[in-house]
VOPAGU-2260 file (C-alpha; in pm, 1 decimal, decimal comma):
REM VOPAGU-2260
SITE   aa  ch    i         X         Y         Z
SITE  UNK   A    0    3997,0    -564,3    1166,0
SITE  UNK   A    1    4116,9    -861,3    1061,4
SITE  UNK   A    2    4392,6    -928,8     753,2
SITE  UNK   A    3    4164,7    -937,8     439,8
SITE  UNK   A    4    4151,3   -1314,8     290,1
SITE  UNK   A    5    4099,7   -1408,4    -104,7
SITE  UNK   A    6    3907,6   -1711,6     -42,8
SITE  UNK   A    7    3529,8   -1606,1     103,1
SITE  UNK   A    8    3422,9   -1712,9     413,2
SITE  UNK   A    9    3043,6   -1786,8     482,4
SITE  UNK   A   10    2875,9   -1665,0     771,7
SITE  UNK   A   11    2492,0   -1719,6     913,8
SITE  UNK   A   12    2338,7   -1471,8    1162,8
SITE  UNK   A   13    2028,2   -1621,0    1400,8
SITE  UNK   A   14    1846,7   -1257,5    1496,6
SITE  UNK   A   15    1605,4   -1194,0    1739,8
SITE  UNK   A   16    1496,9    -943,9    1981,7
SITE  UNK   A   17    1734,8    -929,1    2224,9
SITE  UNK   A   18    2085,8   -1136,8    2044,1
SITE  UNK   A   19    2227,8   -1262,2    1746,5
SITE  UNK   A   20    2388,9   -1578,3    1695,4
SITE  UNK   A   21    2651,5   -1625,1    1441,2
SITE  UNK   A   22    2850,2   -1952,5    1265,5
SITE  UNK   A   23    3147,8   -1816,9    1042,4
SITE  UNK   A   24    3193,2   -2124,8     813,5
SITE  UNK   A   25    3561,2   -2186,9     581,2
SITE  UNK   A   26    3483,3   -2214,9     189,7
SITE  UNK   A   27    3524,4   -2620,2     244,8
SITE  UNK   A   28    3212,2   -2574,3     517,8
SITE  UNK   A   29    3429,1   -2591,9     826,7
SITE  UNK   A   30    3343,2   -2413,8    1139,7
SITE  UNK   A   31    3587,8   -2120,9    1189,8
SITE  UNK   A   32    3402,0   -1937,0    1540,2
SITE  UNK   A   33    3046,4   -1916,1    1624,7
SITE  UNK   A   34    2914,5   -1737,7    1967,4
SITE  UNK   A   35    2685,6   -1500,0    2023,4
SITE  UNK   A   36    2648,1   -1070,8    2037,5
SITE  UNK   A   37    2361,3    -882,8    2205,4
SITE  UNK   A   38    2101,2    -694,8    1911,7
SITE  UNK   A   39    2248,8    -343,5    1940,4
SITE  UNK   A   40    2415,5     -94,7    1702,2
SITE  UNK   A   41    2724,3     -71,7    1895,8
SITE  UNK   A   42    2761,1    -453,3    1997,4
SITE  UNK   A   43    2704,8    -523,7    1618,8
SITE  UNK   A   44    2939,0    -268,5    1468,7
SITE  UNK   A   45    3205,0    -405,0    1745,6
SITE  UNK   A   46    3151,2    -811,4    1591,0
SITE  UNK   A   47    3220,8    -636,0    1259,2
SITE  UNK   A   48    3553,4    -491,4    1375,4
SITE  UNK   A   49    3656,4    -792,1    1512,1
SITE  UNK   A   50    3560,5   -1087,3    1286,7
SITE  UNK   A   51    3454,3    -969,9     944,1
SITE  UNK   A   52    3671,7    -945,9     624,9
SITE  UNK   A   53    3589,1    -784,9     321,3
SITE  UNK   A   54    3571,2   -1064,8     136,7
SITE  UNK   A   55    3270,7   -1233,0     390,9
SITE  UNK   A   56    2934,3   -1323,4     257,4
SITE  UNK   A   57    2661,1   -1290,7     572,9
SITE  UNK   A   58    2290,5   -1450,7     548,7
SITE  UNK   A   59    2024,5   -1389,8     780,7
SITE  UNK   A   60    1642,4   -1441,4     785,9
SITE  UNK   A   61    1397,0   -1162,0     679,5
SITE  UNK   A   62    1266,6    -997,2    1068,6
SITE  UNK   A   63    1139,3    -660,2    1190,1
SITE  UNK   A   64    1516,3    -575,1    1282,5
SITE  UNK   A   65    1706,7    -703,3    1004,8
SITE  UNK   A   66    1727,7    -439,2     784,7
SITE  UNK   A   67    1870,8    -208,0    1042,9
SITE  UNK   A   68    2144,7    -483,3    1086,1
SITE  UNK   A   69    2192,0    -520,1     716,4
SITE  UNK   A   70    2268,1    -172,1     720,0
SITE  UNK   A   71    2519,9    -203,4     997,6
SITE  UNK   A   72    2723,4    -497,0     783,6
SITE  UNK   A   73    2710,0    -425,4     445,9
SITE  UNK   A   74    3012,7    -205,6     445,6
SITE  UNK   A   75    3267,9    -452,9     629,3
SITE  UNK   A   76    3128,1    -727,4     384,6
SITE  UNK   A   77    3108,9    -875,4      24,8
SITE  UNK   A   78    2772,9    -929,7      23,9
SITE  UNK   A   79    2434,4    -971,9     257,6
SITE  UNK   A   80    2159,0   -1216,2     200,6
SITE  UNK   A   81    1838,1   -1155,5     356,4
SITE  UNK   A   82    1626,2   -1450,1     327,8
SITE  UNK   A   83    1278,6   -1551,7     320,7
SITE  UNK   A   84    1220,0   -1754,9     682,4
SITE  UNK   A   85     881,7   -1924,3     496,3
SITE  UNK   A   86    1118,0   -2117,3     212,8
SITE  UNK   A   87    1426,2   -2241,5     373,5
SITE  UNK   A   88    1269,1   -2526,2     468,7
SITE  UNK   A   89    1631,6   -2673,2     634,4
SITE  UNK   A   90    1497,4   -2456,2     884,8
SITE  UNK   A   91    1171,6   -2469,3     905,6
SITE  UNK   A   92    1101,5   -2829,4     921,4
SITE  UNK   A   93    1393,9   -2894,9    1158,7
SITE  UNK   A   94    1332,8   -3203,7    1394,8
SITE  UNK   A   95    1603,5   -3009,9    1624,1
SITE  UNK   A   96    1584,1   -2607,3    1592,8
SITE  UNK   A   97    1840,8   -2465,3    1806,9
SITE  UNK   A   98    1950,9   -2079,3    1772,8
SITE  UNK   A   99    2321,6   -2235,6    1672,6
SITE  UNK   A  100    2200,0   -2449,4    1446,8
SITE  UNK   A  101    2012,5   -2218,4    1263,7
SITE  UNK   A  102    2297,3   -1970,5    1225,7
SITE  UNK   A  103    2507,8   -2316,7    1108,1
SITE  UNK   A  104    2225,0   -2379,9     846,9
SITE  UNK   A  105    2169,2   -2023,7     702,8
SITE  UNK   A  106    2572,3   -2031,0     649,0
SITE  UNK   A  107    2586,5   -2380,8     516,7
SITE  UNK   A  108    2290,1   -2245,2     219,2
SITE  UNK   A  109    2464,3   -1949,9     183,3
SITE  UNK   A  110    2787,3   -2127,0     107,6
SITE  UNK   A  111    2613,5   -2381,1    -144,0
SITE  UNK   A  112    2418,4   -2116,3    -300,1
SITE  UNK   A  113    2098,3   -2258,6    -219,2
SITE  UNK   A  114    1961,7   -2025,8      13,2
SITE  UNK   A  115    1593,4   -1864,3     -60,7
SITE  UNK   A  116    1676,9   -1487,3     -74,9
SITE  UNK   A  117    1444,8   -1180,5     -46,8
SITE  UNK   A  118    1447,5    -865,9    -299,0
SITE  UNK   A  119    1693,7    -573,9     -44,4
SITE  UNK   A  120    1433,5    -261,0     -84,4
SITE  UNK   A  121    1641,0      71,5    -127,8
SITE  UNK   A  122    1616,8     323,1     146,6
SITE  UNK   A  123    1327,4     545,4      -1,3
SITE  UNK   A  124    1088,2     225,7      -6,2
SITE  UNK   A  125    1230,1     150,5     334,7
SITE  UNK   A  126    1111,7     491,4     431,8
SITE  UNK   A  127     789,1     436,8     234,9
SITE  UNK   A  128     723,2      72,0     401,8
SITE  UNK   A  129     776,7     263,8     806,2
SITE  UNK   A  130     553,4     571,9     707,2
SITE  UNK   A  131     263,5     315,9     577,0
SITE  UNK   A  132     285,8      61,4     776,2
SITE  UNK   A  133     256,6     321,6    1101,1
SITE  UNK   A  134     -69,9     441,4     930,5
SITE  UNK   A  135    -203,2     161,4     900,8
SITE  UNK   A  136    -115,1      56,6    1293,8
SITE  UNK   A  137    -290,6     392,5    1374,3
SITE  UNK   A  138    -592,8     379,1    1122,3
SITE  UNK   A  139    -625,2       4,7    1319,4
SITE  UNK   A  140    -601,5     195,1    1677,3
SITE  UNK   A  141    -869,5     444,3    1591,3
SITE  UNK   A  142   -1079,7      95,8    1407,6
SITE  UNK   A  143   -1047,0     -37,3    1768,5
SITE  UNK   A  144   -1136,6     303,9    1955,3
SITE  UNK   A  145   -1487,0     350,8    1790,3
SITE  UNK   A  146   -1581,1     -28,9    1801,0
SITE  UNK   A  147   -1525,0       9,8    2197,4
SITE  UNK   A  148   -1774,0     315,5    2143,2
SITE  UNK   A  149   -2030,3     103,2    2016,4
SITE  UNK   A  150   -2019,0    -186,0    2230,3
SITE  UNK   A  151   -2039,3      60,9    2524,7
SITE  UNK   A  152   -2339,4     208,9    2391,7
SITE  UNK   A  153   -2541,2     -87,0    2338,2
SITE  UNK   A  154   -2444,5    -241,0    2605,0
SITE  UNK   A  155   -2649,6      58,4    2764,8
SITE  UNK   A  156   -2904,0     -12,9    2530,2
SITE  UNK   A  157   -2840,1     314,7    2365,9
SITE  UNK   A  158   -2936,6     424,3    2026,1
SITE  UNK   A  159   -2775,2     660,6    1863,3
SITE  UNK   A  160   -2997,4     923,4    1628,6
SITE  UNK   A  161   -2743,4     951,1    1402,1
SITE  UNK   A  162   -2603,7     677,3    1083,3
SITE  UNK   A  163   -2267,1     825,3    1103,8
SITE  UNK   A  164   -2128,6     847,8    1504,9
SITE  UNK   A  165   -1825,1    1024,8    1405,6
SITE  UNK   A  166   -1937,2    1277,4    1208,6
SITE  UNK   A  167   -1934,3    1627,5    1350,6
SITE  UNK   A  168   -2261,5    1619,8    1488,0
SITE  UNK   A  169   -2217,0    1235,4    1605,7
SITE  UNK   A  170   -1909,5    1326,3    1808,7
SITE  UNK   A  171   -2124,1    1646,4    1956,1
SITE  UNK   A  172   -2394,9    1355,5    2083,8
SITE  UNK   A  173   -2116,6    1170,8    2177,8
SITE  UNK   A  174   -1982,4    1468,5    2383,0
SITE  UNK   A  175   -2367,3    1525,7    2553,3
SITE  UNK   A  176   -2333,4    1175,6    2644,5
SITE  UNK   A  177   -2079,3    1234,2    2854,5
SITE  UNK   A  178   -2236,6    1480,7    3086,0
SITE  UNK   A  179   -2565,2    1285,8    3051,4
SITE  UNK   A  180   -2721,3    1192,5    3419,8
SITE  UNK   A  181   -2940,8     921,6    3335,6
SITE  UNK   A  182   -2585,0     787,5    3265,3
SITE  UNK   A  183   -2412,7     601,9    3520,9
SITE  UNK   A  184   -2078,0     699,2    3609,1
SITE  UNK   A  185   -1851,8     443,0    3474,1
SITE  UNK   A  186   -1996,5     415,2    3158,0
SITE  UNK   A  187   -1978,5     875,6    3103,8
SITE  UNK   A  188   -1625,1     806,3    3188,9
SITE  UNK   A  189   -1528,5     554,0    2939,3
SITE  UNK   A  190   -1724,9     750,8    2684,7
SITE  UNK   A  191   -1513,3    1011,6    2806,3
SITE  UNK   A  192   -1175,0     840,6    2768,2
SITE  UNK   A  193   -1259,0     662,8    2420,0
SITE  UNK   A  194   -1313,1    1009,6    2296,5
SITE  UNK   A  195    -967,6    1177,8    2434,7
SITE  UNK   A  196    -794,0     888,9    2281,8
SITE  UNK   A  197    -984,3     914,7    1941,5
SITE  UNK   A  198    -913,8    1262,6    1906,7
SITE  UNK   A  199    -564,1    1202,7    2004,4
SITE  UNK   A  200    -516,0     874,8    1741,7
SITE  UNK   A  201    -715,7    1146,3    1435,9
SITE  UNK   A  202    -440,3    1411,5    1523,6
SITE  UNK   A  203    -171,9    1175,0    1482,5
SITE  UNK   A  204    -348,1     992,8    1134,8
SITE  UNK   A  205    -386,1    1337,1     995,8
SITE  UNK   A  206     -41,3    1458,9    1120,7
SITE  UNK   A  207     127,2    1159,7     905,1
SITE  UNK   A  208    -165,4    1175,7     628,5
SITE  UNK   A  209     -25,3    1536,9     582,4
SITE  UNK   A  210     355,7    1417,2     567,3
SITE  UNK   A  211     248,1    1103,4     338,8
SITE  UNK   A  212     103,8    1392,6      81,6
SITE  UNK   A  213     393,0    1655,7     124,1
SITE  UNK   A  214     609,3    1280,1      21,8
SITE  UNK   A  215     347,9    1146,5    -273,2
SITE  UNK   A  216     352,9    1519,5    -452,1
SITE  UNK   A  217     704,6    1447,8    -474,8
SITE  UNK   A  218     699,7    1059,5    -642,6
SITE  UNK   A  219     558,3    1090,4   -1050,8
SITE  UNK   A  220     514,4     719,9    -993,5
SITE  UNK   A  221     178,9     833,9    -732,4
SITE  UNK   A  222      13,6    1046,2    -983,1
SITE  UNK   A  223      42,9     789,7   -1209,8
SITE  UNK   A  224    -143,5     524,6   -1019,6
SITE  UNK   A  225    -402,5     804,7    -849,3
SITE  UNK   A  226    -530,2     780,3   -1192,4
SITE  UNK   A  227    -696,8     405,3   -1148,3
SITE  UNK   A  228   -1066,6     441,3   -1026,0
SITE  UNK   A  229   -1102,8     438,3    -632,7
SITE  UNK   A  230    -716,7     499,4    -598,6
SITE  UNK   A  231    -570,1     799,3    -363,5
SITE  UNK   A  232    -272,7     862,4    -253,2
SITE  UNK   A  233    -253,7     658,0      42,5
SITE  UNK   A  234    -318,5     333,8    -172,1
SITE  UNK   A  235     -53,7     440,7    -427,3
SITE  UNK   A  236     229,1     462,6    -172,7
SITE  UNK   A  237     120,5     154,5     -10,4
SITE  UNK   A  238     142,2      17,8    -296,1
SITE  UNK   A  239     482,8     152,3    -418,5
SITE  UNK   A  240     570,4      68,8     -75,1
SITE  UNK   A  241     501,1    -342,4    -126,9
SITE  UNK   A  242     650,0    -361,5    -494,7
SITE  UNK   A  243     935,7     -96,6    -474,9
SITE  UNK   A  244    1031,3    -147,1    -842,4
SITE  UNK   A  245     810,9    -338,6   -1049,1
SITE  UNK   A  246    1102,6    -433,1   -1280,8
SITE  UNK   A  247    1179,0    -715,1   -1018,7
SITE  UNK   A  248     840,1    -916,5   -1122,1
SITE  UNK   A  249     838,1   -1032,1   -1502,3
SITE  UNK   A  250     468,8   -1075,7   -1530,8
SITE  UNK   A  251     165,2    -899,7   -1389,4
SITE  UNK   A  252      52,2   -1208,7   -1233,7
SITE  UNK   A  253     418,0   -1213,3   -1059,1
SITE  UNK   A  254     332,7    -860,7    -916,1
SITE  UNK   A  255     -31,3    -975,6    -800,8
SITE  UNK   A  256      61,7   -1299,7    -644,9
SITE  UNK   A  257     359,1   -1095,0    -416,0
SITE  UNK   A  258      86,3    -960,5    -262,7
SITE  UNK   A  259    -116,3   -1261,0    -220,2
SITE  UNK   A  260    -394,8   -1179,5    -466,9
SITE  UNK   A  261    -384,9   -1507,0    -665,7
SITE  UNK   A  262    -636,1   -1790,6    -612,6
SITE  UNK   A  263    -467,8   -2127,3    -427,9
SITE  UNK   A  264    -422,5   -2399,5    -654,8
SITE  UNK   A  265    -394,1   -2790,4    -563,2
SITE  UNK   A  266    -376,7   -2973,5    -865,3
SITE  UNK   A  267    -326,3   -3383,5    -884,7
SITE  UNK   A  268    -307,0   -3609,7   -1149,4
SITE  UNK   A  269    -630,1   -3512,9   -1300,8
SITE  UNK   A  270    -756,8   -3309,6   -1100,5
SITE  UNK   A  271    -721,2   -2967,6   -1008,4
SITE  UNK   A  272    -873,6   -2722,3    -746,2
SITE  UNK   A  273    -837,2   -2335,2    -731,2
SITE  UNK   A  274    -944,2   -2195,6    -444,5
SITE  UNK   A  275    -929,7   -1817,1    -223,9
SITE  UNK   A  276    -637,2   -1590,2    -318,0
SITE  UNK   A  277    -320,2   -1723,3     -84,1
SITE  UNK   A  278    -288,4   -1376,8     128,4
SITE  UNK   A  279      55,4   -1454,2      98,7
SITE  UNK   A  280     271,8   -1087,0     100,6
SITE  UNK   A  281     195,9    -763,5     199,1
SITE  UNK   A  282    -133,3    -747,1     381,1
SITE  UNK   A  283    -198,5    -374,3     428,8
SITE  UNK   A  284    -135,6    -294,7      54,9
SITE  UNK   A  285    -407,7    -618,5     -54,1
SITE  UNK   A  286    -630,5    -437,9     237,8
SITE  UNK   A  287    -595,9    -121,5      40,4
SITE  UNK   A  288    -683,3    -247,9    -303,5
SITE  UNK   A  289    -968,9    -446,2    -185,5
SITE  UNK   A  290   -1117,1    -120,6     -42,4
SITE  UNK   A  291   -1005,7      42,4    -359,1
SITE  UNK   A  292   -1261,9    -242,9    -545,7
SITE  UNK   A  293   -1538,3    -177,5    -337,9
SITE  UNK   A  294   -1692,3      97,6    -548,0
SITE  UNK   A  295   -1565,9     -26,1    -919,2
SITE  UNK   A  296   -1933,8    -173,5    -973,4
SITE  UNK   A  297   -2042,2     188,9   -1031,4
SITE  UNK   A  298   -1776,1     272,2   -1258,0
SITE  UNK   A  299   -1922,4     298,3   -1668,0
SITE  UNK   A  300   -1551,5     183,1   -1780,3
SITE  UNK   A  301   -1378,6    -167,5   -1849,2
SITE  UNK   A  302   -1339,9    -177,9   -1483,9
SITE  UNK   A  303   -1704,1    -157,8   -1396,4
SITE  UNK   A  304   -1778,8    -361,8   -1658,5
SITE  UNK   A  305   -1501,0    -654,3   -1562,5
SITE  UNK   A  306   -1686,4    -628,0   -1193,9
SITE  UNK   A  307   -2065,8    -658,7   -1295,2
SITE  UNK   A  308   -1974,5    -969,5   -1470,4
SITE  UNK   A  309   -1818,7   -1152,9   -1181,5
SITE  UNK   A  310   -2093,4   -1018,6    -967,1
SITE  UNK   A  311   -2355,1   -1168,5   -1165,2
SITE  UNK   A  312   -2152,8   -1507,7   -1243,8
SITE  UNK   A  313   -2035,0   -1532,7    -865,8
SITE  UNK   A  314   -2112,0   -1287,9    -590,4
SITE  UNK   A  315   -2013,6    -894,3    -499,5
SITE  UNK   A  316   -1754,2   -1034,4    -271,8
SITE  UNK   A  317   -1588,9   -1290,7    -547,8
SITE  UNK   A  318   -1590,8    -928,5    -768,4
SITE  UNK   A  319   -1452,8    -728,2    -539,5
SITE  UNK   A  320   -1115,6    -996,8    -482,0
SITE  UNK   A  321   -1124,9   -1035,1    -915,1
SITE  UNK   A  322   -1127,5    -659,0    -960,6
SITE  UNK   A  323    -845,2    -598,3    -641,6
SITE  UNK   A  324    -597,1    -878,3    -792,5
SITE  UNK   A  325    -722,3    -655,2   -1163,4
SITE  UNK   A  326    -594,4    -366,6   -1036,6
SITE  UNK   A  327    -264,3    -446,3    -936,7
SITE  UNK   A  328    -238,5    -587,7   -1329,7
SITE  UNK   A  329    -324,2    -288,2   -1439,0
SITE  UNK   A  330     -88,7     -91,9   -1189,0
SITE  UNK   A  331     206,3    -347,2   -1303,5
SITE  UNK   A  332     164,1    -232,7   -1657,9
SITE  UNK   A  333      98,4     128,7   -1613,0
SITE  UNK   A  334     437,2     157,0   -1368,6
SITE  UNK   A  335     633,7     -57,5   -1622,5
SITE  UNK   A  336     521,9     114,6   -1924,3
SITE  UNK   A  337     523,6     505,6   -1749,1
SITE  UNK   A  338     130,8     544,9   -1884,8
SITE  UNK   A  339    -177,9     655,6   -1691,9
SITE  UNK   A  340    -505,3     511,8   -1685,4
SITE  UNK   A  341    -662,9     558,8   -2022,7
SITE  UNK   A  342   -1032,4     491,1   -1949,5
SITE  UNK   A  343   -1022,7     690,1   -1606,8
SITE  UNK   A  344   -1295,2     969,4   -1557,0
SITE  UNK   A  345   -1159,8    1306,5   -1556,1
SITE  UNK   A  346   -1372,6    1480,0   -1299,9
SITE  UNK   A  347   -1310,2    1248,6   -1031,1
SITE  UNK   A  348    -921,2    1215,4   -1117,7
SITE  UNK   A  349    -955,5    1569,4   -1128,0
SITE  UNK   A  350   -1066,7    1622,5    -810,0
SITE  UNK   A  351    -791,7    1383,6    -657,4
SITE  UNK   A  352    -503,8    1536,1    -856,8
SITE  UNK   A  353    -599,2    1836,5    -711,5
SITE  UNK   A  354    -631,0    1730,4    -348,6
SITE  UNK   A  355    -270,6    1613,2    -365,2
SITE  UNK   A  356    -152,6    1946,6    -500,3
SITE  UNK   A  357    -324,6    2154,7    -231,1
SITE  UNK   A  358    -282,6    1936,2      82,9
SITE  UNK   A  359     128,3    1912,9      24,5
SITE  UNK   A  360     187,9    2256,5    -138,0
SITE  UNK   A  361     -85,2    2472,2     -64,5
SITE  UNK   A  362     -83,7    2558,2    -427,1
SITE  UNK   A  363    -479,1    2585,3    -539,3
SITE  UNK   A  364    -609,9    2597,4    -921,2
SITE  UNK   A  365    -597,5    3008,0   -1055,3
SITE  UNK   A  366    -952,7    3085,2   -1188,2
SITE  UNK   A  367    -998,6    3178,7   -1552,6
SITE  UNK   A  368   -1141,4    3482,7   -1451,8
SITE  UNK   A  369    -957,7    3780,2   -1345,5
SITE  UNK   A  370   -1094,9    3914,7    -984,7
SITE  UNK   A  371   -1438,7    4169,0   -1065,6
SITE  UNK   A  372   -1497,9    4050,1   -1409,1
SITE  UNK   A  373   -1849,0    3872,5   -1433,2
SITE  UNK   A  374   -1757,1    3518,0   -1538,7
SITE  UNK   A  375   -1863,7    3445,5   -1917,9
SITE  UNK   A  376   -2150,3    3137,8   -1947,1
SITE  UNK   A  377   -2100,3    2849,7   -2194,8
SITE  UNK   A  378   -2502,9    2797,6   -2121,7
SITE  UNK   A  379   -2742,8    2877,6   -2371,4
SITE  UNK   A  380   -2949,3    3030,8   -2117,6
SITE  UNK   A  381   -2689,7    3241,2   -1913,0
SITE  UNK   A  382   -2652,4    2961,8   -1619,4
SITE  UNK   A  383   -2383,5    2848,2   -1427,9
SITE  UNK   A  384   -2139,2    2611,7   -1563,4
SITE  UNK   A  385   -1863,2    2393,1   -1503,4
SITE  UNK   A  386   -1587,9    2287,0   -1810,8
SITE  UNK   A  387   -1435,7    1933,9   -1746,8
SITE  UNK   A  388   -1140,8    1872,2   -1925,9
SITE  UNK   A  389   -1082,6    1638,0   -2161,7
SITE  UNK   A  390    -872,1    1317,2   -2052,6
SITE  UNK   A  391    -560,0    1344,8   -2250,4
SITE  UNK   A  392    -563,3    1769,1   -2172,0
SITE  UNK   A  393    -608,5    1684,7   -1809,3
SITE  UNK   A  394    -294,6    1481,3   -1799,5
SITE  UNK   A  395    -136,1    1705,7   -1959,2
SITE  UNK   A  396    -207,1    1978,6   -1741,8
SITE  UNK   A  397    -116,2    1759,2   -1455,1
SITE  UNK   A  398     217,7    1712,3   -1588,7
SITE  UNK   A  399     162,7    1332,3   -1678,1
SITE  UNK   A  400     283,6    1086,2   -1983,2
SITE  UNK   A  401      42,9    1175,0   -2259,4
SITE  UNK   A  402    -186,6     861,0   -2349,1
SITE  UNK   A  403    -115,2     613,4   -2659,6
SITE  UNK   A  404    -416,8     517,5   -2928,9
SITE  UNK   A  405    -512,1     196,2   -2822,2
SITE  UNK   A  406    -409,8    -116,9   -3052,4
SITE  UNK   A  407    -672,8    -219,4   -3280,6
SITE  UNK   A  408    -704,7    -603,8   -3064,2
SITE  UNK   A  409    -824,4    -327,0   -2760,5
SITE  UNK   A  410   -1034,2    -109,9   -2995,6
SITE  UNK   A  411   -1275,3    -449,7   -3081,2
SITE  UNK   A  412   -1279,0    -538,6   -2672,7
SITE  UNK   A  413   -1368,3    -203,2   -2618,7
SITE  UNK   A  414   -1651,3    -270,2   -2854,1
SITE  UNK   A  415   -1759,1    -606,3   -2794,9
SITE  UNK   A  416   -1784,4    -479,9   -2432,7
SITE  UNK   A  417   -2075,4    -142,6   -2598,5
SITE  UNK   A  418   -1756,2     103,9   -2441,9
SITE  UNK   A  419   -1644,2     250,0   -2778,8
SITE  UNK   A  420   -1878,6     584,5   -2705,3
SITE  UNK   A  421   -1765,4     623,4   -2349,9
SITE  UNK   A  422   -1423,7     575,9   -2512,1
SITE  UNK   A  423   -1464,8     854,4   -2730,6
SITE  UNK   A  424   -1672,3    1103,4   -2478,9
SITE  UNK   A  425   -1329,2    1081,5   -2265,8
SITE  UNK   A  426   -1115,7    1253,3   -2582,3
SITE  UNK   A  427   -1390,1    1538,0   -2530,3
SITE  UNK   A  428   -1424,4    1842,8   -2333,9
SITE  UNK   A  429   -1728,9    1869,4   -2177,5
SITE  UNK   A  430   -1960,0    2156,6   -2036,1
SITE  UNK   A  431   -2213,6    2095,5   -1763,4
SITE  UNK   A  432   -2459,5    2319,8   -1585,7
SITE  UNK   A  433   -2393,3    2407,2   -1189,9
SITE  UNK   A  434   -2589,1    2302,6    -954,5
SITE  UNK   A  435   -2778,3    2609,5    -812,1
SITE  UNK   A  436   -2931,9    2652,7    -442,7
SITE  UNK   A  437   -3323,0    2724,5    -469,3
SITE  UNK   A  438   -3262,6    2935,2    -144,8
SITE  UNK   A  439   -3060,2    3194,4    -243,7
SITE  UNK   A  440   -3316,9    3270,5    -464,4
SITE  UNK   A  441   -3564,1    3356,6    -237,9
């Protein structure tokens, strides 16, 4: 390596696929070497050998390869800038773009401290951002898989008895389809083939879904957000994934627009226009909280009510953005301030909690009652029946931050809003009969 220099030298990296070009620029912006290396681990750590000093700053533009290069440098190095490609404009709106003269800009920034960096995610959301992002590329494969199922089926005009195809008993008439004479050939076959590769693609979704939960159990930070209505694990660590610390965003509305969940805005002189969210930032953790929105309209808390009113101002697909972009405020504060959801239901959070708990340790609730003792009924009438916990004793038992009172500004919301009883039914611990099958009786 070379003899380590006091005064910092300024380097730019161009990096693509297949090579990386580099411009080492003096503090006074001179050109010291620039050339080119191919994109592999060993070609890379050989350019740090040879030309880097510890006293180097290096700047490159944010790709699908550069962390693994950051991670390459940033021992031989001061410091490494990762920057955001869609704001260095110098770049961008080039009326020459050259591979050299990018590297020469990038340094050139970097050197007058004026270059557009992105936040450097720590190695656990790293991990977090490959493990989601491959589930989503395989939820999209299998997407893709049964959409070819249907468009082979009616373009054989066939109907299929069934509303859900890939149900057990869809994929069994899928199956019979197969073998089906009236049938021609080609079309058995790709029914055939579609179904190998579906069943492949599910192994490999529920393969990852099962390392993805043995990972969550493991993260308080996915409990915590499981407790927002329509959120499972999946959602939480996609969403972990996007933010990795929400201490980097100073506002709420910070956190939502990073993932591009805040209405457009073109505003001049007078006049001023908001339009659909930007979709600017991470798209498979917006995809997730949209779907997480879908079913708030049923939901008896703040939530539900916040989505019934856009509904009925705007339209169900206006409410379902408004309540998406709500829930990432609410996941902001809850994350920054270590606090649950405090108007989530507890049967349904319940039942999630518990999911998590068996699918990554096998580890399933103990019953109250010991094995051949006749379980005692909280029914008048000697029926079946089912306790539901209380909300602050269920986060308790799930080992989470115990809730705060709310402040007296959220009491008269809650109020305003006709919430104040479903507030105080959630403090409660309820009983409720079993349902009972009519057949066994007979």
């Amino acid at each position: 390596m070379n003899n380590s220099n006091s005064i910092a030298r300024y380097i730019g990296l161009d990096v693509h696929k297949r090579q990386i070009t580099f411009c080492i620029l003096s503090a006074a912006g001179q050109v010291l070497a620039r050339g080119q290396i191919p994109t592999t681990a060993a070609a890379i750590k050989a350019f740090a050998t040879a030309h880097l000093q510890p006293t180097d700053h290096i700047a490159l533009e944010a790709t699908t390869n550069c962390w693994a290069v950051v991670e390459l440098l940033e021992p031989h190095v001061a410091k490494v800038v990762v920057s955001n490609p869609l704001t260095t404009r110098a770049i961008a709106y080039a009326k020459i773009k050259t591979d050299k003269i990018d590297a020469r800009v990038l340094a050139d920034l970097l050197r007058c401290n004026y270059l557009p960096q992105v936040w450097q995610p720590d190695p656990q959301t790293l991990r977090l951002r490959r493990l989601t992002h491959r589930r989503a590329a395989l939820c999209a494969d299998r997407t893709a898989i049964k959409n070819r199922i249907h468009a082979t089926l009616a373009m054989n005009l066939i109907q299929a008895p069934l509303q859900d195809l890939f149900s057990t008993k869809g994929i069994q008439w899928l199956q019979n389809c197969t073998t089906d004479p009236e049938l021609d050939p080609d079309t058995r076959a790709a029914l055939a083939s579609d179904l190998r590769l579906l069943q492949a693609v599910q192994a490999e979704i529920d393969a990852l879904d099962q390392q993805l939960a043995t990972l969550a159990y493991t993260i308080p930070q996915v409990k915590l957000l499981m407790t927002l209505p329509g959120v499972d694990y999946p959602t939480a660590l996609a969403l972990l994934a996007a933010w990795g610390t929400v201490q980097r965003f100073s506002t709420p509305a910070q956190a939502a627009s990073y993932l591009g969940l805040s209405p457009s805005t073109r505003q001049s002189d007078l006049h001023c226009y908001h339009g659909p969210i930007t979709k600017h930032g991470n798209p498979h953790a917006r995809w997730m909280l949209v779907q997480a929105a879908q079913h708030a309209d049923r939901h008896p808390g703040p939530l539900g009510v916040f989505f019934r009113r856009i509904a009925h101002k705007k339209n169900r697909n206006v409410a379902v953005v408004a309540t998406a972009r709500k829930l990432a405020t609410i996941a902001w504060h809850m994350l920054q301030d270590n606090q649950p959801y405090w108007y989530a239901l507890p049967r349904p959070t319940e039942t999630k909690l518990a999911r998590l708990r068996v699918r990554a340790t096998g580890q399933k609730r103990k019953p109250g009652t010991p094995k051949g003792q006749k379980a005692m009924s909280n029914s008048p009438d000697g029926g079946r029946t089912r306790t539901i916990k209380a909300l602050p004793q269920l986060y308790h038992f799930e080992g989470l931050p115990q809730m705060h009172v709310p402040k007296p500004a959220e009491q008269r919301a809650l109020a305003a809003m006709g919430l104040a009883e479903f507030v105080s039914a959630l403090g409660k611990q309820q009983v409720i009969k079993r349902a009972t099958n009519s057949h066994k009786n007979r």
